[in-house]
N, C-alpha and C positions, 0 to 999 in steps of 0.2 A: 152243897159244897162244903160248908162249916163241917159238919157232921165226919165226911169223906176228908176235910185236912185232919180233921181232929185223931182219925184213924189213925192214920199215915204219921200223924206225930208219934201217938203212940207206939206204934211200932220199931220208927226212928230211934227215939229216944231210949227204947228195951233193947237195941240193939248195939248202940250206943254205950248202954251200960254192962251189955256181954263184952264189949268191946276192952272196954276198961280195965273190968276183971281182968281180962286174958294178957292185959299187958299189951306195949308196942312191940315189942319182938314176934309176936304171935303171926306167923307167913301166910297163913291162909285167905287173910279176907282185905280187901283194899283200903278199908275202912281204919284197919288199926295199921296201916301203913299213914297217915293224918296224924294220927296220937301222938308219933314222934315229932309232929311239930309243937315247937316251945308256945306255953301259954293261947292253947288251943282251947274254945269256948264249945259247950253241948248244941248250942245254938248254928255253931259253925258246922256242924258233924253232922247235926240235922241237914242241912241243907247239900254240904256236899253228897249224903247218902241220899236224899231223893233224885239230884242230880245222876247218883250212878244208876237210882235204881231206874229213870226213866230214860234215861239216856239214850238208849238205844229203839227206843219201840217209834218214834217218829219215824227216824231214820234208814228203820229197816222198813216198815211199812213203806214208805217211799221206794225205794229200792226195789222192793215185790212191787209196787204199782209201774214201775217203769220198763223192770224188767219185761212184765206180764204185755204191756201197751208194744213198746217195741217185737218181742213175741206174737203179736197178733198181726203187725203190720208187715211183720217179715214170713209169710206161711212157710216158706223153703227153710228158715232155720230150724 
């Protein structure tokens, strides 16, 4: 798990500094929409950027599980 954060920081933290570069006004990525908050910490950008990047993979996985359950128990749909 150390190994696998320690990635993940890495990554964060290179993106983080794309980020920077490119300035807040930059529209593309969610991430540099953050920047324009006043006295915003790399530590903080770390975290909300694994927040975005995992955000959604519980949620949809759930979503396909439920989907797929209902689906089986209804053969007519």
């Amino acid at each position: 798990i150390k190994e696998s954060a320690k990635w993940l920081d890495s990554v964060a933290f290179a993106a983080i500094q794309d980020a920077r570069k490119r300035g807040p006004d930059h529209p593309e990525d969610m991430l540099s929409a953050f920047l324009r908050m006043p006295d915003v910490t790399d530590q903080y950008l770390r975290d909300v950027f694994v927040s975005l990047l995992l955000a959604g993979r519980d949620t949809t996985s759930q979503c396909l599980a439920w989907t797929m359950y209902h689906l089986a128990c209804n053969p007519k749909v």
